[in-house]
C-alpha positions as CSV (number, residue, x, y, z in Angstrom):
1,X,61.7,26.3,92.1
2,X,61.8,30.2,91.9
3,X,59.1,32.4,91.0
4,X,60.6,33.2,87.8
5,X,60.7,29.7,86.6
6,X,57.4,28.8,87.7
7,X,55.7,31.7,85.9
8,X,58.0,30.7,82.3
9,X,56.5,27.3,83.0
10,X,53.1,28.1,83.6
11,X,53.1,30.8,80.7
12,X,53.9,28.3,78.2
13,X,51.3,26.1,79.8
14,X,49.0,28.7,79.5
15,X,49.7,30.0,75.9
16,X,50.2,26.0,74.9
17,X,46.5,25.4,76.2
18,X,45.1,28.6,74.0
19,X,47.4,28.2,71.1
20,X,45.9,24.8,70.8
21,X,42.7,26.0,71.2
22,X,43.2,28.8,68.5
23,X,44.7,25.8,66.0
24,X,41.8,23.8,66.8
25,X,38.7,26.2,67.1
26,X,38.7,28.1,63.6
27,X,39.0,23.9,62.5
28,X,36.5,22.6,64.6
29,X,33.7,25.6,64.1
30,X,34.3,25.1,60.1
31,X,33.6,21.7,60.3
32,X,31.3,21.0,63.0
33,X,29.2,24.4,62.3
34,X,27.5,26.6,65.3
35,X,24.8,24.8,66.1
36,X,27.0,21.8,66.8
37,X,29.2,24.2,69.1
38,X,26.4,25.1,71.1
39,X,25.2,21.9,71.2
40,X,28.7,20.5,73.0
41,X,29.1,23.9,74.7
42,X,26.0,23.6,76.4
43,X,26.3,19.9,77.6
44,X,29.6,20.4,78.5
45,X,28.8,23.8,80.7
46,X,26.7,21.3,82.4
47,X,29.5,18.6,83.2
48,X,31.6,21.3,84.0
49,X,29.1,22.6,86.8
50,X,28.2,19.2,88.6
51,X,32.3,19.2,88.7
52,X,32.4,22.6,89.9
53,X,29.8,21.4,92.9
54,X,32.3,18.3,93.7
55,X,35.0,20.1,93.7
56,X,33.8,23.3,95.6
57,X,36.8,25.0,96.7
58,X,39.2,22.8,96.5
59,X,41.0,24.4,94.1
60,X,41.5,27.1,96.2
61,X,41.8,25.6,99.4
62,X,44.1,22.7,98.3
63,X,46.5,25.3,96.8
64,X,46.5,27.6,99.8
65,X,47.1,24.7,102.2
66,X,49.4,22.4,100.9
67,X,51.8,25.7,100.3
68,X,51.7,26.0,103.5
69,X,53.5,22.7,104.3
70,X,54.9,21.6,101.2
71,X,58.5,20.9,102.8
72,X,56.6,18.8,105.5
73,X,56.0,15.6,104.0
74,X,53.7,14.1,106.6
75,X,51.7,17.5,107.4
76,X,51.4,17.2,103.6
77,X,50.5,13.8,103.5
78,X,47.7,13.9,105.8
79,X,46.5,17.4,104.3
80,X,46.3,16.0,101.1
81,X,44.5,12.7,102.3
82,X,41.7,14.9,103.9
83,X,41.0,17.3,100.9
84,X,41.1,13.9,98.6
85,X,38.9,12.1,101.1
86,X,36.2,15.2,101.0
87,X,36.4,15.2,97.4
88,X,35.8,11.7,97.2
89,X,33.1,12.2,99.1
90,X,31.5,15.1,97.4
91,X,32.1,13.6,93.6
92,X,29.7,10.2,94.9
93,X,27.0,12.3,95.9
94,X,26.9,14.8,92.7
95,X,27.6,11.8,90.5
96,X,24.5,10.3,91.5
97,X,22.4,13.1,91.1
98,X,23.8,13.7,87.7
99,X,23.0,10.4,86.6
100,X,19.3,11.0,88.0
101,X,18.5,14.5,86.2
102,X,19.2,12.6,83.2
103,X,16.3,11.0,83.5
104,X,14.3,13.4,84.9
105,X,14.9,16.2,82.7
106,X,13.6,16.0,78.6
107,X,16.0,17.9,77.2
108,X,19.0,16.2,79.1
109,X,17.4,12.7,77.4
110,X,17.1,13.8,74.5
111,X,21.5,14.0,74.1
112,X,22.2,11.4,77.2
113,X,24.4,9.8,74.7
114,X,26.4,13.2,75.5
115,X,25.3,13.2,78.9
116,X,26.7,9.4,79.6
117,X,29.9,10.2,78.7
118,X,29.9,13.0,80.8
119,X,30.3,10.8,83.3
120,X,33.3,9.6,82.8
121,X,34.8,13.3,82.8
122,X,33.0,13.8,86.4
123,X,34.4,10.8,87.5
124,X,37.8,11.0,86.5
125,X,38.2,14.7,87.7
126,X,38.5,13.4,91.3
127,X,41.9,11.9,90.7
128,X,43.0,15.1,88.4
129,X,44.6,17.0,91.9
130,X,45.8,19.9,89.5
131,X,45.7,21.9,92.7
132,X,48.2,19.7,94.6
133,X,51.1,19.8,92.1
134,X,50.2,23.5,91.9
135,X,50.2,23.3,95.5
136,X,54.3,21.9,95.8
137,X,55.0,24.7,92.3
138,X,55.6,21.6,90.7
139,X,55.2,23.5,87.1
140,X,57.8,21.9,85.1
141,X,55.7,18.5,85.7
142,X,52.3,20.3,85.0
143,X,53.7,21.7,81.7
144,X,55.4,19.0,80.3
145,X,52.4,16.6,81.1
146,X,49.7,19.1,79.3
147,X,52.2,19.9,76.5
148,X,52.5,15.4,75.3
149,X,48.8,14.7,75.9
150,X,47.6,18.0,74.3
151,X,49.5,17.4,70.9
152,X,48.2,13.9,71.2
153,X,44.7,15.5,71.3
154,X,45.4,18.0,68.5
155,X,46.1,14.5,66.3
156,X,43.3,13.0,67.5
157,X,40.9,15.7,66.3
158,X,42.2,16.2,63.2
159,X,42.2,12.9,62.4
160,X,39.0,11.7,63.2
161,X,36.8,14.7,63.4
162,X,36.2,15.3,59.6
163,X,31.9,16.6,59.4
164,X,29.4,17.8,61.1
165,X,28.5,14.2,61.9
166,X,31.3,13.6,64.0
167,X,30.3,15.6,66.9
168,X,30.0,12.7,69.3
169,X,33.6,11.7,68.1
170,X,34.7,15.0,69.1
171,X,33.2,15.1,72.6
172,X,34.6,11.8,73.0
173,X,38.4,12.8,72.7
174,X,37.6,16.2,75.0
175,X,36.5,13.3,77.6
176,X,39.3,11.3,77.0
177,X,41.8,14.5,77.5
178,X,40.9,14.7,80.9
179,X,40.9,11.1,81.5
180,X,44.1,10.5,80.5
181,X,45.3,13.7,82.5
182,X,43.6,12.2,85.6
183,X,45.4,9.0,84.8
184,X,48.9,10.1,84.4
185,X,48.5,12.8,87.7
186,X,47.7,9.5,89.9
187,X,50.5,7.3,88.9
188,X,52.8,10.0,89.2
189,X,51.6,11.4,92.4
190,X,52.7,8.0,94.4
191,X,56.1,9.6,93.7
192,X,55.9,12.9,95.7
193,X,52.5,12.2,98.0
194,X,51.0,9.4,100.2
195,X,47.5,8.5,101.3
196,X,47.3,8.2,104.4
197,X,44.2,7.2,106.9
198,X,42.3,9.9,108.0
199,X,39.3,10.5,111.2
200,X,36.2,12.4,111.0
201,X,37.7,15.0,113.0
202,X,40.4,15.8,110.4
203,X,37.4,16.6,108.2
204,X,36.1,19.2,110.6
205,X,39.0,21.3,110.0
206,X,39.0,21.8,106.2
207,X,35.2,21.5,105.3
208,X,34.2,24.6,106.5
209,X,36.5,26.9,103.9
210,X,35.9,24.1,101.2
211,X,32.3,24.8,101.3
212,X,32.8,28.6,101.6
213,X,35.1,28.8,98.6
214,X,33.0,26.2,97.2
215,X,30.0,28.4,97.3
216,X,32.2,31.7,95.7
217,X,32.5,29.9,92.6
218,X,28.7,28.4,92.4
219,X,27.9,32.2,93.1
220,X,30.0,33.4,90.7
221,X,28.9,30.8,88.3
222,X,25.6,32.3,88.5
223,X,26.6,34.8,86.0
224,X,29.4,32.7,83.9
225,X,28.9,29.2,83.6
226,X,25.3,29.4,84.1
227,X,24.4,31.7,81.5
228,X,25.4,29.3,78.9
229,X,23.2,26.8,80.5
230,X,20.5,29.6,81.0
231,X,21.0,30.7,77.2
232,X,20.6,26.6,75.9
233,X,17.4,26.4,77.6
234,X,15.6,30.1,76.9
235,X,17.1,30.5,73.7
236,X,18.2,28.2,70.3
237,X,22.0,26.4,69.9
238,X,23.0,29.0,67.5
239,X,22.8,31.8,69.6
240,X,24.5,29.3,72.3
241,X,27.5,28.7,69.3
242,X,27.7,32.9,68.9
243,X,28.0,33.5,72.7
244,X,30.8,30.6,72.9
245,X,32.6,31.8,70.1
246,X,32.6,35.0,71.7
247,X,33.8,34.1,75.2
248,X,36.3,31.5,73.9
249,X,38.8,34.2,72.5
250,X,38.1,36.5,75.5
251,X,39.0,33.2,77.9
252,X,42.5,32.9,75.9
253,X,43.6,36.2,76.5
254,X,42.1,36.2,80.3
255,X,44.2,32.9,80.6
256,X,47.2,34.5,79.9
257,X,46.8,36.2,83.1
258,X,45.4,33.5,85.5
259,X,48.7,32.0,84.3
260,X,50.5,34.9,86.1
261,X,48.0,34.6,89.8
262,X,47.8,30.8,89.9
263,X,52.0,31.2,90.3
264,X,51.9,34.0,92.5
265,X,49.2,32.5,94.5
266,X,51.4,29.8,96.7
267,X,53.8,32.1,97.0
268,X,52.2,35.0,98.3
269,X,50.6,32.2,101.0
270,X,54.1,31.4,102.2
271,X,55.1,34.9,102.4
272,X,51.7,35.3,104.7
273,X,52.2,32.4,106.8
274,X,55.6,33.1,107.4
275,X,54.5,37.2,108.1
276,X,56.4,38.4,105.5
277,X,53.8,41.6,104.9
278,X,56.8,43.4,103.5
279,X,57.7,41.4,100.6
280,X,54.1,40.3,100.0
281,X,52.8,43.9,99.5
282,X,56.1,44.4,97.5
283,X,55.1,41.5,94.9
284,X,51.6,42.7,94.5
285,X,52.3,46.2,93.9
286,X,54.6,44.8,90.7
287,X,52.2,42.4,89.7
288,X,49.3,44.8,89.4
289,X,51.4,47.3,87.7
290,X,52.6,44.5,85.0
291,X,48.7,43.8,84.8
292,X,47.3,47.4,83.9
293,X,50.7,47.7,81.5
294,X,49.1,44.9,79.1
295,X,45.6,44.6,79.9
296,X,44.7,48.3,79.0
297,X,46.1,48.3,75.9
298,X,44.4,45.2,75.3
299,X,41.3,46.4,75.7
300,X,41.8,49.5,73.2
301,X,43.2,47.3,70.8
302,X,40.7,44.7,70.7
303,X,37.4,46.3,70.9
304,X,37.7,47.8,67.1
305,X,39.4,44.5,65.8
306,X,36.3,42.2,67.2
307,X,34.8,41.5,63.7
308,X,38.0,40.6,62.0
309,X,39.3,38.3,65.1
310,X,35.7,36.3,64.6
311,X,35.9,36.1,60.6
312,X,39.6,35.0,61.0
313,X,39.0,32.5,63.9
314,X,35.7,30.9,63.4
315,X,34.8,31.7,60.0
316,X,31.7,32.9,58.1
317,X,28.4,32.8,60.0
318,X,29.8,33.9,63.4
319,X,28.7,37.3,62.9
320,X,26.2,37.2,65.5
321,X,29.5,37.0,67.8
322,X,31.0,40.3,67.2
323,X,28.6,42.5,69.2
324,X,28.6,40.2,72.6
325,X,32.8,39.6,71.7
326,X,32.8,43.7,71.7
327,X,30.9,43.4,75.3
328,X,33.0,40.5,76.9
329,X,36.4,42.4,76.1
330,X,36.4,45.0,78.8
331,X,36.3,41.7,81.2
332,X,40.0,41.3,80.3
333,X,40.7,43.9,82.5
334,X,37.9,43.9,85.0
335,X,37.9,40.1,85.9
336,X,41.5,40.2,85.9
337,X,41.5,43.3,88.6
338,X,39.1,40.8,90.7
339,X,41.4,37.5,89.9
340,X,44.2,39.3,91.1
341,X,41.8,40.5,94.3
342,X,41.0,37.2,95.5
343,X,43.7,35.0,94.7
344,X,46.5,37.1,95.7
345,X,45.1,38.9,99.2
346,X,42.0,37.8,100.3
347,X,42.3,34.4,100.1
348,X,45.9,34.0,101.6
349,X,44.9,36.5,104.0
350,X,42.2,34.2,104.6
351,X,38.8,36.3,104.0
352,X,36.9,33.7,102.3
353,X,33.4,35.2,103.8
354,X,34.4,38.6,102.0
355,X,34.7,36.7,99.3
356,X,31.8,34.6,100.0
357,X,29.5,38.0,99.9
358,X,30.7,39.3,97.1
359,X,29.6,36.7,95.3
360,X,26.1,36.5,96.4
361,X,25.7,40.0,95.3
362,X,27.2,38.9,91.7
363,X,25.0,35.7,91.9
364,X,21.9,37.2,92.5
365,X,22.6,40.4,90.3
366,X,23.5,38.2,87.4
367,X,20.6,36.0,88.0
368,X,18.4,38.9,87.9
369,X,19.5,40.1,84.8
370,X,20.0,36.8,83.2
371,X,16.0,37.0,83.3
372,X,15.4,39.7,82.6
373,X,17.5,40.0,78.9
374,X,18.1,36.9,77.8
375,X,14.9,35.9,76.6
376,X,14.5,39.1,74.5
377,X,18.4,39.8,73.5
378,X,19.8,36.1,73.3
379,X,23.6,35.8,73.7
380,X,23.5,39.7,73.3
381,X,22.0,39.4,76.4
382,X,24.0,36.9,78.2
383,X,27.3,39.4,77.3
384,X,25.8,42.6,78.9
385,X,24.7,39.9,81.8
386,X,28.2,38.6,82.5
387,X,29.6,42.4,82.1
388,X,27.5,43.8,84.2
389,X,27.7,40.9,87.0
390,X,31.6,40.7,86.9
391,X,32.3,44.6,87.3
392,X,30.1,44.7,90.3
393,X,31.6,42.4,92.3
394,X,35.1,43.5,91.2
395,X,33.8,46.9,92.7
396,X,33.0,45.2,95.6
397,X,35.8,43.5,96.3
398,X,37.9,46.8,95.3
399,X,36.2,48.7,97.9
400,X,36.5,46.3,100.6
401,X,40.4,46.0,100.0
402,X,41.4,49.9,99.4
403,X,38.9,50.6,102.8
404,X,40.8,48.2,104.6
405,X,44.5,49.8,103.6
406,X,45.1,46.0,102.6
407,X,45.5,47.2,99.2
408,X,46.9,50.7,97.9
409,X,46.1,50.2,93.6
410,X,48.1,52.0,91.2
411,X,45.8,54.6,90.1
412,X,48.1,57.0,88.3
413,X,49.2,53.9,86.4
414,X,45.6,52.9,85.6
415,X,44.8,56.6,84.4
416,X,48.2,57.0,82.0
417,X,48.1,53.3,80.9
418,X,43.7,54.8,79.6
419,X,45.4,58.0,78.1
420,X,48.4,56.1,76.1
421,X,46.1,53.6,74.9
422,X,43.7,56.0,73.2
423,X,46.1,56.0,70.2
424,X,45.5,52.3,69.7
425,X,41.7,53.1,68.4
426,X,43.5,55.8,65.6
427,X,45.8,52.9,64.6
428,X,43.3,50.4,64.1
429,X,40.8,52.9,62.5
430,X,43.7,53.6,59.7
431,X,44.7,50.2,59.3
432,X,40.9,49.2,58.5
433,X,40.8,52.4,55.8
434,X,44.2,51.3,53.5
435,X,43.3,47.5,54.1
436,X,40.2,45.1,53.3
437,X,41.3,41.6,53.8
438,X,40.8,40.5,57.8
439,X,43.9,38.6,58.1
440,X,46.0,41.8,57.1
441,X,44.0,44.2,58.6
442,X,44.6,41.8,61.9
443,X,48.4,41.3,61.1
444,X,49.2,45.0,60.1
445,X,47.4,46.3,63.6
446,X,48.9,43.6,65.5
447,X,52.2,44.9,64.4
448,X,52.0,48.8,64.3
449,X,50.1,48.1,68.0
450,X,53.3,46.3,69.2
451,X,55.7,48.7,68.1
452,X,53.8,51.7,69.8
453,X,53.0,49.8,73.1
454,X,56.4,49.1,73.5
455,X,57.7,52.9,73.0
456,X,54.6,54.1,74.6
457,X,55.1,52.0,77.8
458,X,59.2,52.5,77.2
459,X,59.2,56.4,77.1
460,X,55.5,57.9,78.0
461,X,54.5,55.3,80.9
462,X,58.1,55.0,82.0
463,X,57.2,51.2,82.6
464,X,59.8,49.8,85.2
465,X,59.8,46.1,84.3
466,X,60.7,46.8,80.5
467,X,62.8,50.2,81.4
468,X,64.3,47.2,83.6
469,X,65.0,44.8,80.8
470,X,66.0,47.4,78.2
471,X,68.7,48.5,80.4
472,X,70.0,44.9,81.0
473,X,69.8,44.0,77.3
474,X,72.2,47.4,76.0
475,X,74.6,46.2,79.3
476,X,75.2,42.7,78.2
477,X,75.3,43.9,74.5
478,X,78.0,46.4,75.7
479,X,79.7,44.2,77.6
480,X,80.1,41.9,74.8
């Protein structure tokens, strides 16, 4: 399947997965309230990091190596088997030490009711192999999957998630989500992938760079995952509900672009492996430059608009999430740079210890400051955390990329994409003077913002890809 189709496919994915969540969140944070937010936010950070550790980086890894081979079916099938097998592996031994903190820890008893059906999400995450299909850019299967079993979740919550009471309910179907994904994934995986027996030896060959990759995202999760964690346990579920809130409608404009890097990812490893440096510095150069041409803007735009996007989307008595939603935005464009970094050169290019490092400085940073603010700023101080954390590593890893001529980034278009953006802040601050209702004030700036980003980036940036597509749409319509 061609790059263009995959990145359609994986766009609507993408925009499916946060348009849901944008249906569903202002609905669920009515009804369930903040503290209740926090409360499923927290355990399910939790969850989310024993999977992270059972997983390590097989994500990465299992994307990386099965593009490699994907027309080989038995160098896939025994590739596959091996990554599976180490998974297996890993998700036994985290299991049963989830199952044991439990017990050991008050304040997981006190919710194991939560915590127990955690399990079952742990579990069935082995047999999820997102990162196979994504592996074969098998995105049309992906999609059309998500797309049936997230409407049949949208149903699910709306009809039986109807108070605050109901917050067990409502964990319950999250769980169930990614069971019946898991479920569906194996069945039809038989089709296009076999298990096949594997040694101890195969293991040796692939454990390494799971580990190593595997330790990136614990690292990195020092300073993302972890502070909600951190912020559950130092501070009160409220403040937990205000930081989610906050992050959640960062995450959905983020995933827009991880929709972009998990296509281009494969890709740009086949290009490697089969030393095609020409074409693969060729597709990064246009990838970064689509990148700064809607991420900057984004930025501008959103910044001022932070306390209508948390009235409209979550309701009254979020406003403790404007300030840390106001601190999160500038990630949109920083964690994207450092997406972009890692998925798309250093780890085709194979520099998972570079990677490695520069997530040990981010862990340890974050850490530090995680200590050091939340206890007296709360989810204030969780935001200016996770800011702080993520721009240093995407320094790093900017520095070791430009030094090593691996990378040559766009700076004239990062300086004129700043300079036309600054207008953005003068239309916002006049929309907010004639208008007092959010949901205008949101709709009106939405629209004025549209028109001038796409003259802006049409006449003043010069912006190839839509200077590209303008030009083909005045040809057909001439032709016609």
């Amino acid at each position: 399947m061609g790059v263009k189709k995959n990145i359609i496919y994986s766009a609507i994915l993408t925009t499916s997965n946060y348009a849901i969540q944008l249906v569903t969140f202002p609905y669920l944070s009515r009804v369930l309230g903040v503290e209740n937010i926090g409360i499923v936010n927290f355990i399910d950070g939790i969850v989310n990091y024993f999977i992270m550790i059972s997983m390590l980086g097989l994500n990465i890894l299992g994307i990386r190596e099965i593009a490699k081979v994907s027309n080989d079916v038995s160098k896939r099938n025994k590739i596959f088997s091996v990554l599976f097998s180490i998974n297996l592996c890993f998700t036994i031994i985290v299991s049963l030490m989830y199952i044991g903190l439990i017990f050991l820890i008050p304040q997981f008893y006190e919710k194991r009711d939560f915590f127990f059906l955690g399990i079952f999400k742990l579990l069935f995450n082995l047999f999820l192999i997102e990162w196979f299909y994504k592996g074969i850019e098998n995105f049309k299967y992906i999609t059309i999957r998500a797309l049936v079993l997230r409407l049949f979740y949208i149903v699910l919550l709306f009809v039986f998630v109807k108070n605050a009471a109901d917050v067990y309910i409502y964990y319950s179907i999250t769980v169930l989500l990614v069971i019946s994904n898991s479920i569906v994934n194996w069945i039809y995986s038989r089709k296009v992938v076999s298990y096949v027996l594997v040694r101890i030896e195969d293991f040796k060959l692939y454990i390494k760079p799971y580990v190593y990759l595997g330790f990136y995202l614990i690292l990195s999760s020092a300073y993302t995952t972890f502070n909600v964690i951190y912020l559950g346990f130092i501070s009160s579920e409220k403040e937990v509900g205000y930081y989610v809130t906050a992050l959640k409608i960062y995450t959905i404009i983020l995933g827009l672009f991880t929709s972009l890097t998990n296509v281009m990812m494969p890709r740009m490893s086949a290009l490697l492996s089969k030393g095609n440096v020409i074409e693969f510095r060729k597709k990064i150069n246009v990838v970064f430059g689509m990148f700064f041409s809607i991420s900057i803007p984004l930025v501008f735009a959103i910044i001022p608009l932070s306390g209508e996007i948390i009235t409209v989307v979550a309701g009254n008595g979020y406003e403790g999430a404007i300030l840390p939603m106001q601190l999160i935005t500038p990630l949109i464009l920083i964690v994207g740079i450092a997406q972009m970094l890692v998925t798309q050169i250093l780890i085709p290019l194979k520099k998972d210890k570079i990677v490695l490092k520069t997530a040990v400085v981010g862990a340890v940073f974050g850490l530090s400051l995680n200590l050091i603010l939340v206890s007296h700023l709360s989810s204030i101080g969780t935001a200016i955390t996770l800011l702080c954390s993520e721009f240093l590593v995407t320094f790093f890893l900017l520095f070791y990329v430009i030094r090593n001529k691996l990378l040559f980034l766009l700076f004239d278009s990062v300086k004129l994409n700043i300079f036309y953006s600054i207008p953005y802040l003068v239309i916002v601050f006049f929309v907010k003077r004639i208008l007092s209702d959010n949901l205008q004030i949101l709709l009106s700036s939405f629209f004025c913002c549209s028109v001038y980003f796409f003259l802006s980036q049409l006449f003043l940036v010069k912006n190839p890809i839509i200077v590209y597509y303008v030009q083909n749409f005045f040809k057909h319509k001439n032709y016609k």
